[in-house]
N, C-alpha and C positions, 0 to 999 in steps of 0.2 A: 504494500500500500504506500504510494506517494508520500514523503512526509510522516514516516514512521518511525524516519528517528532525525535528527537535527543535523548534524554533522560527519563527514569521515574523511580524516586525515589519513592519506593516501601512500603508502609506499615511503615512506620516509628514510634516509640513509642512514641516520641514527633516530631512533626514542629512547628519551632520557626518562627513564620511569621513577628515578630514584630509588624508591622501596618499593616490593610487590606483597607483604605479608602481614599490609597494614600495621606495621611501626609506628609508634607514636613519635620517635624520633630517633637518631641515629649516632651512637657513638665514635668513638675516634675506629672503630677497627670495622665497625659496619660503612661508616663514610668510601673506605677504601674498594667497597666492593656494591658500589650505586649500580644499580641493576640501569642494564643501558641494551636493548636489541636492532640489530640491522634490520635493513629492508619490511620495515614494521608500518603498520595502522594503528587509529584508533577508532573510534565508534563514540559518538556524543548524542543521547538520545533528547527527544523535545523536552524533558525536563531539567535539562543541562547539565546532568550528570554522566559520565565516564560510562558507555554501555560494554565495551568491550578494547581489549588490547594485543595484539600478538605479532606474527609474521602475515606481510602485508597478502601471502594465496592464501591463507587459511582465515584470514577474515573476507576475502573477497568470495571466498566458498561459503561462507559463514549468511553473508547481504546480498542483497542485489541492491542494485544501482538505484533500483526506484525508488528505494526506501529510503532515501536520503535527501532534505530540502538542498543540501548544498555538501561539493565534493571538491576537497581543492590537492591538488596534485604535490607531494611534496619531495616528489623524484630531486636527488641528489641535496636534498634538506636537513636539517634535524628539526627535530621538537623535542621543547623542554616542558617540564610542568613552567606555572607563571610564578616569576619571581614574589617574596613575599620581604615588606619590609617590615623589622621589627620593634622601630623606634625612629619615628618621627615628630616634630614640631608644625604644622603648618598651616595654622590660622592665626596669622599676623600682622599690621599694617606698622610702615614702620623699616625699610632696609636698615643694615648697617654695615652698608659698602663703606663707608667713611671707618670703621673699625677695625676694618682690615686694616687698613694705612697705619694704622697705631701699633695694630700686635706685629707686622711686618717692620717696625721699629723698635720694638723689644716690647712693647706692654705685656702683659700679662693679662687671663683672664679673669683673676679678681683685682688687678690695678684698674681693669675699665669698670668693672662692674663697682668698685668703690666712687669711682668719679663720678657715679650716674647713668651711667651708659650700660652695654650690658642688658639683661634682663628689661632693666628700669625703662631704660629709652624706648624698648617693642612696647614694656606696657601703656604707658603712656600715650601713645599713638595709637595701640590699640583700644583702648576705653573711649578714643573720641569716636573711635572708625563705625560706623552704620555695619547691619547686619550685614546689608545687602553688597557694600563693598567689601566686605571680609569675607563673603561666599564666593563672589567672582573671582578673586586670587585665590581663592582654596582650590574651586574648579579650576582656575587654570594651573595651579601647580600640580594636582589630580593628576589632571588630561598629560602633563607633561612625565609623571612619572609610569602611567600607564605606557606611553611612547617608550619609556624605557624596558618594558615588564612586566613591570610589579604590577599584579593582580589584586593584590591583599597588602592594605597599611592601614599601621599604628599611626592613628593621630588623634593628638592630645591637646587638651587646654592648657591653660598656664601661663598667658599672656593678661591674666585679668588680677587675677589676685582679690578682685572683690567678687564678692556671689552676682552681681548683677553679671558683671564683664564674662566670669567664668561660663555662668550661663548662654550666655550671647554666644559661645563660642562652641559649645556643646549644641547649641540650636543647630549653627552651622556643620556643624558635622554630622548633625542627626537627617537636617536637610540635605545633604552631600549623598548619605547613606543611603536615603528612598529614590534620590532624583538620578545618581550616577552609575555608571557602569564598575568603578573601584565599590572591590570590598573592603568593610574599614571593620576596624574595630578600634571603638572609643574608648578614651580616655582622661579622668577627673585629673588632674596635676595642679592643683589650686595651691599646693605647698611646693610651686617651682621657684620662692622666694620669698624673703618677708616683704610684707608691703611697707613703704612710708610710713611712721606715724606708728608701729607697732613694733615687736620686739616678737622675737621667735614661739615663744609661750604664751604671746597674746592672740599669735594668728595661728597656733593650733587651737587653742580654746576657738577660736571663730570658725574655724575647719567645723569643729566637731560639732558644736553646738548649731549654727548654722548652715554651714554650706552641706554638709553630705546628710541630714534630713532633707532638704531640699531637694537633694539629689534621689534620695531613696522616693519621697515623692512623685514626683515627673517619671523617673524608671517604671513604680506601680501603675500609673493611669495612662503609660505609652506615650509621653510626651517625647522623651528622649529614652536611649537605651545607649547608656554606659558601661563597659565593660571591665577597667581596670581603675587602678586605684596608682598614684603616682606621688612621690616625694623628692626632692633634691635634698638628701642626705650631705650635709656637705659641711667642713667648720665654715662658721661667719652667716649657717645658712639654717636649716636644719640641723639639729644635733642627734645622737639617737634616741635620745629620750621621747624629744617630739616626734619624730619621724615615727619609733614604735605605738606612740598613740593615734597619730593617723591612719596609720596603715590597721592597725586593730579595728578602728570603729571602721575603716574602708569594708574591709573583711567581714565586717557584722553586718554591714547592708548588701554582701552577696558579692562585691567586686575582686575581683582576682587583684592581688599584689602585684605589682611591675614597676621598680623603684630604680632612682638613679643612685648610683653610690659607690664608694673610695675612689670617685675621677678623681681628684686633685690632691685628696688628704685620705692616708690611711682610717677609716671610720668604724672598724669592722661592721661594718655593712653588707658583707656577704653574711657572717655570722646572722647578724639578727634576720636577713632576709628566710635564710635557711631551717630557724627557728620556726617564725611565722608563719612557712609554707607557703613563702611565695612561690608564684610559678614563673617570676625570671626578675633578676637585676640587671642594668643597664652602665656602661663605662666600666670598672672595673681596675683601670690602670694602676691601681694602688693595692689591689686585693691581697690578703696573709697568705702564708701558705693553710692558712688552720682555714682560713674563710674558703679555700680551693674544696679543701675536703670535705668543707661545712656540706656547699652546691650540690656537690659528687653525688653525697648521701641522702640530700633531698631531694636529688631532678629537679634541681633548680636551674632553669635555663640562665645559661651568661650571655646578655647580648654584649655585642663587641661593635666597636664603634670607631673603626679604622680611621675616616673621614675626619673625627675630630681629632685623634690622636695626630693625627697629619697635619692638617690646618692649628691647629691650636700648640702642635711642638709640645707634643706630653709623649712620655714616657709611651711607649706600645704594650698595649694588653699582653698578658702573657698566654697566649690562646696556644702554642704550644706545649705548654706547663699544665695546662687547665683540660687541654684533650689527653693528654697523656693519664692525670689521675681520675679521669669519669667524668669529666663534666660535661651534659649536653653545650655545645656550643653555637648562637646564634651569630646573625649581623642583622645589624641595622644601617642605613644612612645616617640618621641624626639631622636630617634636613630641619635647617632653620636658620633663623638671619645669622648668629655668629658661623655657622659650618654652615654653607649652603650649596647641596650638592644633592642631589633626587637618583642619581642614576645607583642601581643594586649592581651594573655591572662591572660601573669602575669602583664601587666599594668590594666584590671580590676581587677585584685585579688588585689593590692597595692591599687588602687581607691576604693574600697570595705575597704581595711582595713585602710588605713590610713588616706581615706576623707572621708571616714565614710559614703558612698555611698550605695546602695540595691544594690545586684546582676542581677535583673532589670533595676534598672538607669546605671549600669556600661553597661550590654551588648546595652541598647538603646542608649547609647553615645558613643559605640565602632560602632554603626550600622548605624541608619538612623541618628542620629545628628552628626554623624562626614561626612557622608555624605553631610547632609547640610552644614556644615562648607566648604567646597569644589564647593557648589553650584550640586553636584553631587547626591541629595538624590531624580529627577525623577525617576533616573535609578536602582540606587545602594542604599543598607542600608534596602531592606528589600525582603522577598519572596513574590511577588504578579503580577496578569495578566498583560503581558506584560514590564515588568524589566527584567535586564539580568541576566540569571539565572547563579549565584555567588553564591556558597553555599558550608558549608563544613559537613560533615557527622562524627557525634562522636560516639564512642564505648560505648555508657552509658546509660542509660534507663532514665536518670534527665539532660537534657541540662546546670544544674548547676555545673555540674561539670566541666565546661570547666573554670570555675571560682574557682572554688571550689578546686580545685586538684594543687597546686601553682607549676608551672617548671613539671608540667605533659602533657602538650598539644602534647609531643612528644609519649606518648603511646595511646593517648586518640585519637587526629585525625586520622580517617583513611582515609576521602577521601577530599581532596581541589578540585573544580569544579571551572571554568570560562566559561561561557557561554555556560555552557552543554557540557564538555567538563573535561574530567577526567585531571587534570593536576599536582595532585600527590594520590600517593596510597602508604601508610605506610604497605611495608610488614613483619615490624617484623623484630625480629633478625635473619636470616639465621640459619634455623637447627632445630626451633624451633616451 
């Protein structure tokens, strides 16, 4: 019957399935052996899920042609599942291209953010910004990390600091969520700084007391639908005392934990994440060795965050050290005014080169382990029966080269897919 199932990806020279055995996610020794088949199909049925996967005669014995709205040919291609990012910033008005100019002359990240700048300067600019201009940049930063992949991102408030602003920002993302093609999963960060005017134990008391009833509010009657629970554990910033009171009452209204912590200052912040039962921390570049083991033993996902390590001149995650004793390990971009950078495939090229990662551990932590970090990796992070079929189609006959090729993902991708559903197609330069 005509239109009996959605999609099929044809013949492809490599599929990148990552897992077949439904893995919630993938450690350092399963990374080395990402399930990857020649001359392969897939099958995307009209409910946008993954109907089938194999060698590309034995699913053509499997369909006929009719049965498919749309058939696109991936002879001498790969397909990957769709990248997923694990930690993003991106509802902000407000650049701080002038910021660059400063830390390119030595500043420091808490030298700008003590002058005012930093944090301060997004907020600021964003509390005046209208909903409607803060959705239109969100969409187009979306549309633009979609161009690159990424199917599924983390993004977060944090630019408000007050319940009104925080909200405004969670509107926009919840409108992002109905209206677009990215899958997001939201995130509260309302403790990504102290506000003016208050002092670290005055703005968790206003966290707790106000902001996340609110938040549990709007979550129950479907106004907004929040996912995680976010702190910038940091000295000068959050301490852990606060931060463990945040993230507790987070956790009492149902949000998953996914905290920033030991970027800049040793905080053992993996330790209490590990306690709490987060299901991922974020940075890390400071972490103990006792906080590596802490992880290990909880499946506590570590996102890693090359991007900033790089733009910011910190120290590099020890993603090494951290696969070696258990730790699921993700990536994120970290997109946002001070590190701004959207693309997942030059953060595994940078994770490849400068954390000294396989180009295997990079795409499995861009995939199904950043998916778990999200608690998303049932669905999402990998091509197999029954997930939504999220996948992007490359012009190359080695899947490595989506890693391989640095600031090339713009010639390489040609097709972005969300649930069997074509939602970009790279045609090239006009004329050409």
């Amino acid at each position: 019957m005509a239109g009996e199932h959605r999609l099929l990806l044809d013949n492809a020279q490599q599929l990148v399935l990552v897992c077949t055995k439904g893995e919630k996610y993938l450690l350092q020794a399963g990374m080395q052996d990402l399930a990857v088949l020649d001359n392969a199909s897939v099958v995307i049925g009209t409910d946008g899920c993954v109907k089938a996967v194999g060698h590309a005669d034995v699913i053509r014995q499997q369909f006929s042609e009719a049965s498919f709205e749309k058939i696109i040919d991936c002879s001498g291609k790969c397909i990957l599942p769709g990248l997923v990012d694990a930690h993003t910033h991106p509802v902000w008005a407000g650049d701080r291209v002038h910021e660059f100019a400063m830390k390119l002359a030595g500043a420091s990240y808490m030298d700008i953010h003590q002058a005012g700048g930093g944090i301060h300067f997004t907020v600021e600019h964003t509390q005046k910004a209208s909903e409607e201009e803060l959705f239109n940049t969100f969409k187009h930063r979306l549309l633009r990390m979609l161009r690159t992949g990424t199917t599924l991102v983390e993004c977060k408030s944090g630019y408000g600091l007050n319940l009104e602003t925080e909200l405004k920002m969670l509107r926009v993302i919840e409108q992002a969520r109905r209206l677009l093609d990215s899958n997001i999963s939201s995130t509260y960060c309302g403790a990504h700084s102290v506000p003016k005017g208050k002092n670290a134990t005055e703005a968790t008391d206003d966290i707790i007391s106000n902001h996340l009833p609110k938040l549990k509010e709007l979550n129950l009657n479907g106004e907004i639908h929040v996912n995680n629970i976010d702190v910038f554990c940091e000295k000068g910033v959050f301490d852990l005392n606060c931060t463990r009171r945040i993230l507790q009452a987070g956790k009492g209204i149902g949000l998953q934990i996914n905290f920033h912590g030991d970027e800049l200052h040793p905080m053992k912040s993996a330790e209490l994440g590990a306690e709490l039962g987060a299901q991922a921390i974020s940075h890390l570049e400071e972490i103990s060795d006792e906080g590596i083991a802490a992880m290990a033993s909880a499946k506590c996902a570590a996102v890693l965050l090359p991007t900033t390590a790089y733009m910011l001149r910190l120290k590099q995650p020890q993603a090494r050290k951290m696969l070696k004793e258990g730790v699921i390990v993700a990536l994120g971009s970290d997109f946002n005014p001070n590190a701004y950078c959207y693309s997942m495939p030059m953060v595994m090229h940078l994770a490849c080169v400068n954390m000294k990662m396989s180009m295997k551990e990079a795409l499995a932590a861009a995939t199904i382990n950043a998916a778990y970090a999200l608690g998303r990796s049932h669905m999402h992070g990998s091509i197999e029966n029954g997930k939504q079929g999220d996948l992007i189609i490359i012009n190359s006959s080695r899947w490595e080269h989506l890693i391989y090729q640095f600031g090339g993902h713009q010639e390489l991708i040609e097709y972005v897919i969300v649930k069997g559903k074509v939602i970009y197609k790279n045609e090239g330069i006009m004329g050409y």
